[in-house]
The first five atom37 places (N, CA, C, CB, O) and aatype in JSON, in Angstrom:
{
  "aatype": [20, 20, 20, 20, 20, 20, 20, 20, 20, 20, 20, 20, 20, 20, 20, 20, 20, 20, 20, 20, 20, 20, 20, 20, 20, 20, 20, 20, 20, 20, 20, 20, 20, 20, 20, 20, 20, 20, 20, 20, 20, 20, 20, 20, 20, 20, 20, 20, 20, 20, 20, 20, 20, 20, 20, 20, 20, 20, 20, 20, 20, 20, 20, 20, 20, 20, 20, 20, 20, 20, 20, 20, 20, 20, 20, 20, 20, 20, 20, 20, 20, 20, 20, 20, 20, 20, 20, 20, 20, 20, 20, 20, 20, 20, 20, 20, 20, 20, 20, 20, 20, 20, 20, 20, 20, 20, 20, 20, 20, 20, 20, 20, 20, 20, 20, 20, 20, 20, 20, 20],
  "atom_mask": [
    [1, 1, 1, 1, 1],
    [1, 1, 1, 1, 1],
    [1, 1, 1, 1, 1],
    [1, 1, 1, 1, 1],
    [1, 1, 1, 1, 1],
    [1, 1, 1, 1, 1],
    [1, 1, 1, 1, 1],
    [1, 1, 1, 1, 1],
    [1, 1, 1, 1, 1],
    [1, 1, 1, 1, 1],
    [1, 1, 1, 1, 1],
    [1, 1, 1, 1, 1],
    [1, 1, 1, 1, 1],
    [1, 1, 1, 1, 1],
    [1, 1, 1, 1, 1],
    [1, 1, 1, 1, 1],
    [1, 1, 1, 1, 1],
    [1, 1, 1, 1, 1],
    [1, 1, 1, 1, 1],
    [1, 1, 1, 1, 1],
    [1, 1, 1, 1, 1],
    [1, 1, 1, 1, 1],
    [1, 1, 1, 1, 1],
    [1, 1, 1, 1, 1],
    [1, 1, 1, 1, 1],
    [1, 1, 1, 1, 1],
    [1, 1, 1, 1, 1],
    [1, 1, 1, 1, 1],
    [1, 1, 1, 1, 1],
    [1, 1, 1, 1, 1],
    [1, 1, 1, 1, 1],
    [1, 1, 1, 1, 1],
    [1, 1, 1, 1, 1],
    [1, 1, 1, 1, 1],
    [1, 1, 1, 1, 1],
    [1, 1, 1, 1, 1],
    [1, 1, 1, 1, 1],
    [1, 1, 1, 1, 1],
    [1, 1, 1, 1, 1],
    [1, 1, 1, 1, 1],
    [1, 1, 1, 1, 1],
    [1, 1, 1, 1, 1],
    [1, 1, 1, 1, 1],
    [1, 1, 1, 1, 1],
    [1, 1, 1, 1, 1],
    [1, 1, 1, 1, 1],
    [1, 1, 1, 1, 1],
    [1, 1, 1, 1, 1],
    [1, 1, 1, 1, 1],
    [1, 1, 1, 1, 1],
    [1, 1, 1, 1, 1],
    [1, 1, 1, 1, 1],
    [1, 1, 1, 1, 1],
    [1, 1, 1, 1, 1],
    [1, 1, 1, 1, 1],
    [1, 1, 1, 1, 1],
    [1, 1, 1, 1, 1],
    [1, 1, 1, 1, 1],
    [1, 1, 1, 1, 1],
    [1, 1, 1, 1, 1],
    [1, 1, 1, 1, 1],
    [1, 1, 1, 1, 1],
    [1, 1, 1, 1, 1],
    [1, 1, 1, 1, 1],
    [1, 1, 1, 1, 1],
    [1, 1, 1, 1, 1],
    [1, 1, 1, 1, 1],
    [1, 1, 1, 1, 1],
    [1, 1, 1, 1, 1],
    [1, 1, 1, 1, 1],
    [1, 1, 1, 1, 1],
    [1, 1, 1, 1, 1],
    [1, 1, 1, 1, 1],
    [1, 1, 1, 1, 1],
    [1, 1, 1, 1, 1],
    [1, 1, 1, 1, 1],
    [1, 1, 1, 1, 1],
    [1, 1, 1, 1, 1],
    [1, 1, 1, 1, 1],
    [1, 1, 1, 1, 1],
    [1, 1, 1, 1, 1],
    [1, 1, 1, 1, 1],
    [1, 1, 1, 1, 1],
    [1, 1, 1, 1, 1],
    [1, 1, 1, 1, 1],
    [1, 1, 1, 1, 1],
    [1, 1, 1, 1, 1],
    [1, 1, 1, 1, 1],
    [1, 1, 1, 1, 1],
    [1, 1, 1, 1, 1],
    [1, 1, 1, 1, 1],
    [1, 1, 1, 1, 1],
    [1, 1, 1, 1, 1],
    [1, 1, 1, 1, 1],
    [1, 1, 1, 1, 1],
    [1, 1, 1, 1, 1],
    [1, 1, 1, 1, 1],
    [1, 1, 1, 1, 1],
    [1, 1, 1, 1, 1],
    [1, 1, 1, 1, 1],
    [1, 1, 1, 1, 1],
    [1, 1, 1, 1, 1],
    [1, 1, 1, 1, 1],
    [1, 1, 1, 1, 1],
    [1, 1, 1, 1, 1],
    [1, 1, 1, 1, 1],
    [1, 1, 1, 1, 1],
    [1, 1, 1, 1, 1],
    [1, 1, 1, 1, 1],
    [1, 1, 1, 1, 1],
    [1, 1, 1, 1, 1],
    [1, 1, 1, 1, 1],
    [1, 1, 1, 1, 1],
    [1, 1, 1, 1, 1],
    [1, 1, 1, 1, 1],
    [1, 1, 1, 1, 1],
    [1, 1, 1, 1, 1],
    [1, 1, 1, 1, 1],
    [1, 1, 1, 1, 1],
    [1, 1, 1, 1, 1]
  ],
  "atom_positions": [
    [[113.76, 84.42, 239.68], [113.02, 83.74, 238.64], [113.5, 84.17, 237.25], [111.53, 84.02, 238.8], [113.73, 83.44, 236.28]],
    [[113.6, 85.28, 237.32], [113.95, 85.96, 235.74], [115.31, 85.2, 235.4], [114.24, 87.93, 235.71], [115.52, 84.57, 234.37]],
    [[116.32, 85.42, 236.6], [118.0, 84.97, 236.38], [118.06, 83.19, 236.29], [119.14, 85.61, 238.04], [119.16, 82.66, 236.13]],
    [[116.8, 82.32, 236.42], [116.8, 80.94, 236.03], [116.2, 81.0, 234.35], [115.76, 79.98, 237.21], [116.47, 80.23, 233.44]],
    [[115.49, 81.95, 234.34], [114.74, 81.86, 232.84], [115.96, 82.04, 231.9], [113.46, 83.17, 232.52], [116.35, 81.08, 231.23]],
    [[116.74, 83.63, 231.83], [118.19, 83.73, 231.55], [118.86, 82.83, 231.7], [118.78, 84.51, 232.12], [119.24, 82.44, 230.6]],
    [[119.27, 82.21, 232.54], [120.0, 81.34, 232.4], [119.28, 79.85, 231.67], [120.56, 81.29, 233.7], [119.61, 79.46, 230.55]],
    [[118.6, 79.39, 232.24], [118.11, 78.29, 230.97], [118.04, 78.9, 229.19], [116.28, 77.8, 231.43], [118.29, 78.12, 228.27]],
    [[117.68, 80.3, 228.96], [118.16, 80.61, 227.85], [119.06, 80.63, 227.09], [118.06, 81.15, 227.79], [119.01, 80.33, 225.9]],
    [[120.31, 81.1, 227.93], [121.59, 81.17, 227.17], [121.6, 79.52, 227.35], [123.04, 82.23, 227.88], [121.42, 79.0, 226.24]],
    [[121.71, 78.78, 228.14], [122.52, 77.46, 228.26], [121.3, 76.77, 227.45], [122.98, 76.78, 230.03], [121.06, 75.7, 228.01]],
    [[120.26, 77.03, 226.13], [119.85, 76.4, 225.31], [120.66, 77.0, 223.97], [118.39, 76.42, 225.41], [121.05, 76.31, 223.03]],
    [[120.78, 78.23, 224.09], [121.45, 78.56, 223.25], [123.09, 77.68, 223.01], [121.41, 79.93, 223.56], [123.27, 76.97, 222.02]],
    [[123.83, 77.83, 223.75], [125.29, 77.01, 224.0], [124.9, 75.51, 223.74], [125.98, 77.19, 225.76], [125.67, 74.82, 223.08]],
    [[124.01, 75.11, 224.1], [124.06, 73.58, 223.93], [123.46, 73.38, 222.34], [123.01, 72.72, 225.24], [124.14, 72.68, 221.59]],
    [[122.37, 73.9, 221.87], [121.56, 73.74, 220.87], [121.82, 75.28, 219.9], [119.98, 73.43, 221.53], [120.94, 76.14, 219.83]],
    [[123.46, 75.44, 219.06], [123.46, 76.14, 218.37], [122.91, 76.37, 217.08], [124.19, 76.21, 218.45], [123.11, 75.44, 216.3]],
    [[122.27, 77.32, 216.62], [122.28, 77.45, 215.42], [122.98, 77.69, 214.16], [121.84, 77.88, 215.46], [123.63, 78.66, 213.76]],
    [[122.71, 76.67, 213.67], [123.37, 76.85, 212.22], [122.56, 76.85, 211.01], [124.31, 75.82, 211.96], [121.7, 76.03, 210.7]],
    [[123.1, 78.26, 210.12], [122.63, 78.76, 209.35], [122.53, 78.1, 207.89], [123.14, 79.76, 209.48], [123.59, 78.04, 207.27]],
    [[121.73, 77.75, 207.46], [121.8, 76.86, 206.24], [122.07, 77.53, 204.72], [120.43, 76.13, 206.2], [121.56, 78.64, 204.59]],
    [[122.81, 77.0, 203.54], [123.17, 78.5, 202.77], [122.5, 77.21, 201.34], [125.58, 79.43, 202.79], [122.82, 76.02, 201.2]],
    [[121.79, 77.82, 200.73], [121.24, 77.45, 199.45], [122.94, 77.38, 198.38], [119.82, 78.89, 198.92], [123.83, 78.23, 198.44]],
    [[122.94, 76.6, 197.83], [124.24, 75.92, 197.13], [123.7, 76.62, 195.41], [124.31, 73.63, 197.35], [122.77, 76.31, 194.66]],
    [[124.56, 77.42, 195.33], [124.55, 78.21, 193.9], [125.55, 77.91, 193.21], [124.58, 79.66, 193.91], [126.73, 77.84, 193.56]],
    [[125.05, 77.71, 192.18], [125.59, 77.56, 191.11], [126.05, 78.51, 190.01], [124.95, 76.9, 190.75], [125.27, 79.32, 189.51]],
    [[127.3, 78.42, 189.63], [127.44, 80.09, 188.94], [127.08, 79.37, 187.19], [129.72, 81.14, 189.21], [127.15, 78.22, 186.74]],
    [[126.67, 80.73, 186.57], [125.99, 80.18, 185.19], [126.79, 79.98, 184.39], [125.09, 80.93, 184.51], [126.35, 79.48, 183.35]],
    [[127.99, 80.2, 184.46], [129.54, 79.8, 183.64], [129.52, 78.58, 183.86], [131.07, 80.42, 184.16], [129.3, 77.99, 182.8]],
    [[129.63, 77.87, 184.72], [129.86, 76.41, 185.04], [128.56, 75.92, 183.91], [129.64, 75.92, 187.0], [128.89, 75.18, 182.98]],
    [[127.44, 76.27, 184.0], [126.68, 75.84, 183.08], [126.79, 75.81, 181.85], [125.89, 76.21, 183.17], [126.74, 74.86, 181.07]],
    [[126.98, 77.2, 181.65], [127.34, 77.51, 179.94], [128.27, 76.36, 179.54], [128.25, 79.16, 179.6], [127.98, 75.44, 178.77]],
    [[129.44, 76.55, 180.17], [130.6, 75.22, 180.21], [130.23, 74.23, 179.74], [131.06, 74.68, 181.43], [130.67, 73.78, 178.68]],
    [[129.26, 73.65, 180.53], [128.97, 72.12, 180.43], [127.86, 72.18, 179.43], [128.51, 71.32, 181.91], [127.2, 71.15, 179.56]],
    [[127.38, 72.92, 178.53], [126.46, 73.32, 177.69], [127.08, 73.12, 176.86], [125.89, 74.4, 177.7], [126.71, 72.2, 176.13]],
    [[128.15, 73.74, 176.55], [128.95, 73.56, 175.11], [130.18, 72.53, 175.34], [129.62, 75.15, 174.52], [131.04, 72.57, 174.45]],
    [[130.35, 71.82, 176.17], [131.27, 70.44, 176.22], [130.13, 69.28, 175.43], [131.71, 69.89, 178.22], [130.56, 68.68, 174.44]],
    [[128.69, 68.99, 175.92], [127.88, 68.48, 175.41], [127.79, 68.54, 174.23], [127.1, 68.68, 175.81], [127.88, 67.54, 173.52]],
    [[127.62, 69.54, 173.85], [127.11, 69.86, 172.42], [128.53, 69.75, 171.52], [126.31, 71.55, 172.32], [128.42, 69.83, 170.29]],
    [[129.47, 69.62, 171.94], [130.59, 69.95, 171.2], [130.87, 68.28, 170.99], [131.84, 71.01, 172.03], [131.27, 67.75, 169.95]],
    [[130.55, 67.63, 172.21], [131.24, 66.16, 172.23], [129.89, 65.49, 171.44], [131.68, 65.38, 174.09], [130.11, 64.32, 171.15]],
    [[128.91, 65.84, 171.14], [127.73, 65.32, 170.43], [128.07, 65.52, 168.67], [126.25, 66.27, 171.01], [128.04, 64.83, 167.65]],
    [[128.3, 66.45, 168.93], [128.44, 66.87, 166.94], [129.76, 65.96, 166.77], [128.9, 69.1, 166.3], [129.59, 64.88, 166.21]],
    [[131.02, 66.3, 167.19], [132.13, 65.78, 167.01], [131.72, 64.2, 167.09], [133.18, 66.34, 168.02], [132.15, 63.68, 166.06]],
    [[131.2, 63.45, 167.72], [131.16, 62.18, 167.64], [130.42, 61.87, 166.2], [130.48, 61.62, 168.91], [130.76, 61.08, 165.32]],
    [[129.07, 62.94, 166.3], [128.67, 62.32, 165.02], [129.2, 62.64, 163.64], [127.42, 62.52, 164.92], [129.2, 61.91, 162.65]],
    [[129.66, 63.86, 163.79], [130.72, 64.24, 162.22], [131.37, 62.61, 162.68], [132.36, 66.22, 162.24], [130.83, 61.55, 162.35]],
    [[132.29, 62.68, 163.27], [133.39, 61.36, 163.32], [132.84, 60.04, 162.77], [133.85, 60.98, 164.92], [133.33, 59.44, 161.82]],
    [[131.76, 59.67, 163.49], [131.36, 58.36, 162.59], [130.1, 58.11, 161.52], [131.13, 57.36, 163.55], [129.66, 57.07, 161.04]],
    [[129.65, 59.81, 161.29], [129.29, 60.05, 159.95], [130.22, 59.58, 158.95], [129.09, 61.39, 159.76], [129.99, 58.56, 158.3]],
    [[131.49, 60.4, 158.78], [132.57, 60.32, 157.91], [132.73, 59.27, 158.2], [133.63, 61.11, 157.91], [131.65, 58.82, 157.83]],
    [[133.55, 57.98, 158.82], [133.48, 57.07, 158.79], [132.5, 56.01, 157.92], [133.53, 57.14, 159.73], [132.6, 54.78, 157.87]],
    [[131.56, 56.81, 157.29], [130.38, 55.49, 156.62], [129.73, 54.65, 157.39], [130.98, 54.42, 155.76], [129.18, 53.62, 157.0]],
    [[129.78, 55.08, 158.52], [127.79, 54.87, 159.42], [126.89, 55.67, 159.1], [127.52, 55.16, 161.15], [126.85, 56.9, 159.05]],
    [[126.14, 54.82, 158.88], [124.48, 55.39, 158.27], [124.22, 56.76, 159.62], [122.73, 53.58, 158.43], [124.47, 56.61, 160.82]],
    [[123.81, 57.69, 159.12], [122.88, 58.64, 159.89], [121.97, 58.31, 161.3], [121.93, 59.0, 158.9], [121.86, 59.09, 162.25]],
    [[121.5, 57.27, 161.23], [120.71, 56.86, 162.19], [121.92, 56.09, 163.06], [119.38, 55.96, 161.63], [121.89, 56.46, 164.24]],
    [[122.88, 55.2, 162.82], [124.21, 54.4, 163.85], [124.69, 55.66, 163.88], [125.48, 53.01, 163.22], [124.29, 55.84, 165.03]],
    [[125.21, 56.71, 163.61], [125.96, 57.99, 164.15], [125.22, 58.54, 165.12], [126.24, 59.07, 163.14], [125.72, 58.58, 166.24]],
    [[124.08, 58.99, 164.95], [123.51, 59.31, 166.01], [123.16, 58.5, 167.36], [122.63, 59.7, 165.56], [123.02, 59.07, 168.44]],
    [[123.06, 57.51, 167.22], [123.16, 56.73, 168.05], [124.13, 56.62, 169.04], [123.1, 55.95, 167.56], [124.0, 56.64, 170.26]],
    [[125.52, 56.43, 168.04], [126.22, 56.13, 168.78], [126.96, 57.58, 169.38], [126.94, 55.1, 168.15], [127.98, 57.62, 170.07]],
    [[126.06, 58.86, 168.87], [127.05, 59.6, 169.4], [125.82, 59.67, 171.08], [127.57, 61.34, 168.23], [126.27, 60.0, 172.18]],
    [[124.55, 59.33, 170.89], [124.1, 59.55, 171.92], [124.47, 58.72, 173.33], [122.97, 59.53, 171.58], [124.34, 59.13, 174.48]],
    [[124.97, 57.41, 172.88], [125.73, 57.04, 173.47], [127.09, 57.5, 174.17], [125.74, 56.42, 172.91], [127.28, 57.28, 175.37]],
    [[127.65, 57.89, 173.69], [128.9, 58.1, 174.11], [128.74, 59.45, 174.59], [129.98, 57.88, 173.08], [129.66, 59.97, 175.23]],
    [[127.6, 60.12, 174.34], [127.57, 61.65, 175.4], [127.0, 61.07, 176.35], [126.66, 63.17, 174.97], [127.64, 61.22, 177.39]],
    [[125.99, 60.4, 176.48], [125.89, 59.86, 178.18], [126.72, 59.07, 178.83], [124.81, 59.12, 178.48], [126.44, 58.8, 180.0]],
    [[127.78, 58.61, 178.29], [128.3, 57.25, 178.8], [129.71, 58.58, 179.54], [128.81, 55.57, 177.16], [130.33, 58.38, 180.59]],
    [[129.88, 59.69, 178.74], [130.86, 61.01, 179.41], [130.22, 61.77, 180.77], [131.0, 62.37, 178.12], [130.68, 61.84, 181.91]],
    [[128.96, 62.31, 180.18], [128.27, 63.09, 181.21], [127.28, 62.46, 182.23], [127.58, 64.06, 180.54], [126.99, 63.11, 183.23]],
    [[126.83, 61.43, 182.07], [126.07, 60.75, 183.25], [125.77, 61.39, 184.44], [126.7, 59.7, 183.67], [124.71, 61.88, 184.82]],
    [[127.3, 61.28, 185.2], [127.89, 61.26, 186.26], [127.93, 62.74, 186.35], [129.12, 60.45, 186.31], [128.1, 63.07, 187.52]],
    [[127.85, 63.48, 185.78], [127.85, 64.89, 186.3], [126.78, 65.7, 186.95], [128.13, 65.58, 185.36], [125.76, 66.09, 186.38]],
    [[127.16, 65.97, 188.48], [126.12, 66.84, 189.04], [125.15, 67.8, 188.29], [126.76, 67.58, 189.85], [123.95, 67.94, 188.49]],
    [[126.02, 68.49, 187.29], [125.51, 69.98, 186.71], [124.43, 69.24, 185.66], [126.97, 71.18, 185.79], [123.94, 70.13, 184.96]],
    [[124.04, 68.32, 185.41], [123.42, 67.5, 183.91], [121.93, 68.0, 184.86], [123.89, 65.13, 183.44], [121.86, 69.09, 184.28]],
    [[121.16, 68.04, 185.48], [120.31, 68.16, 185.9], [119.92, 70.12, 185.55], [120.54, 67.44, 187.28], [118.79, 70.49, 185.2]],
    [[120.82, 70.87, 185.69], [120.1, 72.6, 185.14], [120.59, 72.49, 184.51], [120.1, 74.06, 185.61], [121.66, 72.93, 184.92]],
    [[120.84, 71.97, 182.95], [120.75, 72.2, 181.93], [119.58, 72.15, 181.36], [121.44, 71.69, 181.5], [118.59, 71.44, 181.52]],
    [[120.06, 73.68, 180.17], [118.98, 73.81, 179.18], [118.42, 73.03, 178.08], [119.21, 74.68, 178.67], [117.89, 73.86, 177.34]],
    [[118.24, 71.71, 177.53], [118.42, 70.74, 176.92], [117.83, 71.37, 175.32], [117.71, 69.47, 177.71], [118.24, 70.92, 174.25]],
    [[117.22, 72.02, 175.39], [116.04, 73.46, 173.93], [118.05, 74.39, 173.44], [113.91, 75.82, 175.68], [118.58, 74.73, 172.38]],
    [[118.3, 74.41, 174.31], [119.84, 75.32, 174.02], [121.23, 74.5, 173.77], [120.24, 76.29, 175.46], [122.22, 74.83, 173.12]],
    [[121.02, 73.58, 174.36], [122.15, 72.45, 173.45], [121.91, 72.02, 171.72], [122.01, 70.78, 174.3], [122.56, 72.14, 170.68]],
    [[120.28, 71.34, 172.24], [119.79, 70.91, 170.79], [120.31, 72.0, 169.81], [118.06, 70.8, 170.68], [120.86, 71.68, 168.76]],
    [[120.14, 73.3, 170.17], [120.46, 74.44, 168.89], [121.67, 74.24, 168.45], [120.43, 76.0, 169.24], [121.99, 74.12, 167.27]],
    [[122.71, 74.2, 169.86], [124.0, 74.14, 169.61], [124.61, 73.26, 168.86], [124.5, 74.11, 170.5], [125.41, 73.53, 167.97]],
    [[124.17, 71.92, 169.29], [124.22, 70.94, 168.33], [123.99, 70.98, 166.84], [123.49, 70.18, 168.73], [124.85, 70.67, 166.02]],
    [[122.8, 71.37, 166.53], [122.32, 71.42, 165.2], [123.21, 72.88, 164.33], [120.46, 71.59, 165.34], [123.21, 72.8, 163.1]],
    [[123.77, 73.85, 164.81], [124.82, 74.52, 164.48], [126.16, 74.14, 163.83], [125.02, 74.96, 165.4], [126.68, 74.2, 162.72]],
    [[126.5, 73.65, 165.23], [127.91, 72.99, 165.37], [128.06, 71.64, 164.15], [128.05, 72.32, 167.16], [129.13, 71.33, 163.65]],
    [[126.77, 70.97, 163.84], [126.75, 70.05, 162.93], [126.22, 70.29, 161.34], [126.04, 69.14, 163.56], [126.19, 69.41, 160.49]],
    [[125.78, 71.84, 161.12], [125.57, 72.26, 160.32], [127.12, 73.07, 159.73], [124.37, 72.86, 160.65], [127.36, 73.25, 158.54]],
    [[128.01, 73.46, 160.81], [129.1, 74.27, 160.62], [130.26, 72.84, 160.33], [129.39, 75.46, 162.13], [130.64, 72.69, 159.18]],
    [[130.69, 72.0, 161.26], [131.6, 70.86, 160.97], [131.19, 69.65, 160.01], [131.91, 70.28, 162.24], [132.03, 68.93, 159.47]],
    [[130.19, 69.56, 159.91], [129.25, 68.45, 158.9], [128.78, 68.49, 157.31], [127.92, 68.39, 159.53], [128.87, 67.76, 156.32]],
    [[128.14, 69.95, 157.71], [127.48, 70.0, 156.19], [126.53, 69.13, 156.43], [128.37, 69.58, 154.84], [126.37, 68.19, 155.64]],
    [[125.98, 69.24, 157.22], [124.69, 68.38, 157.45], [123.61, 68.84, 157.51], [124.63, 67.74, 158.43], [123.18, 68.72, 158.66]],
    [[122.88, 69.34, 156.83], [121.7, 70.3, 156.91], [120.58, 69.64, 157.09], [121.51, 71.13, 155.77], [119.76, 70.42, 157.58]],
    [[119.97, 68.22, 156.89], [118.6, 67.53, 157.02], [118.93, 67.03, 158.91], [118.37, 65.87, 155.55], [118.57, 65.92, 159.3]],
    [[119.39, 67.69, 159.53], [119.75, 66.45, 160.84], [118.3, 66.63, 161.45], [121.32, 66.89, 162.26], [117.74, 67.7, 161.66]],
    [[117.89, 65.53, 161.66], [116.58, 65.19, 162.2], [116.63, 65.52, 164.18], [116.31, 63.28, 161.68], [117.04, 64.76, 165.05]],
    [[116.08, 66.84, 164.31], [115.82, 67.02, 165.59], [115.37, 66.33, 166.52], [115.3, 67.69, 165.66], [116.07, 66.13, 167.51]],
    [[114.37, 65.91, 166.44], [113.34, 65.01, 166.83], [114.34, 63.62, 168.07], [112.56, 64.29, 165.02], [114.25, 63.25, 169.24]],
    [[115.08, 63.34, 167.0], [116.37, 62.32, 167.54], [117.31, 62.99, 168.93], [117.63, 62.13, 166.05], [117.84, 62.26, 169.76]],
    [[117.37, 64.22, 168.96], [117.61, 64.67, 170.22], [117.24, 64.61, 171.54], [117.56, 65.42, 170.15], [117.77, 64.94, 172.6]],
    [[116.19, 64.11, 171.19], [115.25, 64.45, 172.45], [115.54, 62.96, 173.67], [113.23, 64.58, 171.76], [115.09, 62.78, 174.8]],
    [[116.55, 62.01, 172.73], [117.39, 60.85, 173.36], [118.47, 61.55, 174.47], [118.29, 59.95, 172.03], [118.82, 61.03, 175.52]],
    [[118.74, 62.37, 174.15], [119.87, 63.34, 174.96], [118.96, 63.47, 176.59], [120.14, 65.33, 173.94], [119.43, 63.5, 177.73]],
    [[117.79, 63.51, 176.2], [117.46, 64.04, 177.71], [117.3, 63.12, 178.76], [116.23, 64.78, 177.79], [116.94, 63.5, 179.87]],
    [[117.53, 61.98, 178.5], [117.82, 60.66, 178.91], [119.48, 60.8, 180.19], [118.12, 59.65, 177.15], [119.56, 60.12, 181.21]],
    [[120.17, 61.45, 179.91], [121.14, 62.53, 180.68], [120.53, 62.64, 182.05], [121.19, 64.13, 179.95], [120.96, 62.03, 183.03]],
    [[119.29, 63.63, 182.03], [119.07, 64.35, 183.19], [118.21, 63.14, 183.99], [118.26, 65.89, 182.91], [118.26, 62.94, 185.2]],
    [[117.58, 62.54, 183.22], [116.96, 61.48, 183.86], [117.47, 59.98, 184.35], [116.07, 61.32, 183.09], [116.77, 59.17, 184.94]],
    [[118.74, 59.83, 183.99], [119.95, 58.74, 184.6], [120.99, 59.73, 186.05], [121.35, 58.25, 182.8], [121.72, 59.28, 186.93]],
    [[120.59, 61.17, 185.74], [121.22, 61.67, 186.98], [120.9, 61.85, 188.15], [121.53, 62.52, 186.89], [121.49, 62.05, 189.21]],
    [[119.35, 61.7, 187.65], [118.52, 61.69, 188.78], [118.45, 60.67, 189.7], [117.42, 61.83, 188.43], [118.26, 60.78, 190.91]],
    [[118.67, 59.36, 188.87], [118.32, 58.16, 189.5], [119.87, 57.95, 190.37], [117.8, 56.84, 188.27], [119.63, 57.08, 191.21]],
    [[120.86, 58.24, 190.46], [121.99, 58.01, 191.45], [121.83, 58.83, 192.57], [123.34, 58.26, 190.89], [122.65, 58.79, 193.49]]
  ]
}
């Protein structure tokens, strides 16, 4: 009796193996990364068609555009810090711009990102 129990044991084991499932990590470099590609491709668009002579409000626009229309598609857009770009941004556009009034508030279009990544 015991050597049928054993044996139906192992031969559940052999047929019905286990496999170990591993939580998918993310290293925080890859983040940082994609933290400051954002923020870098956000200011740069809007210095760019600031200088150009688009009003403040079409620069921003269109730079919010064109950072989602880059990052959409990226897995990592979902753990981002979106409070730690905005800074970066408003830096990076205070340092390449000379833009000191940039209206924060208008950022908060950016998070539109995590919520188009979700939906694919």
């Amino acid at each position: 009796m015991i050597k049928l129990i054993i044996g139906f044991f192992i031969s559940f084991l052999l047929l019905f193996p286990f496999n170990s499932a591993f939580s998918k990590e993310i290293p925080q470099k890859n983040i940082d990364n994609l933290t400051n590609k954002v923020a870098k491709k956000f200011s740069r668009t809007f210095c760019n068609t600031s200088n150009f002579g688009i009003s403040d409000e079409g620069a921003i626009e269109f730079a919010v555009g064109e950072t989602n229309k880059e990052f959409s598609k990226n897995k990592l857009i979902q753990y981002l810090n979106f409070n730690e770009i905005n800074k970066k941004i408003i830096s990076n556009i205070e340092a390449d711009c000379q833009v000191f009034d940039f209206p924060v508030e208008e950022l908060a279009r950016l998070e539109s990102l995590k919520n188009f990544n979700n939906k694919l």
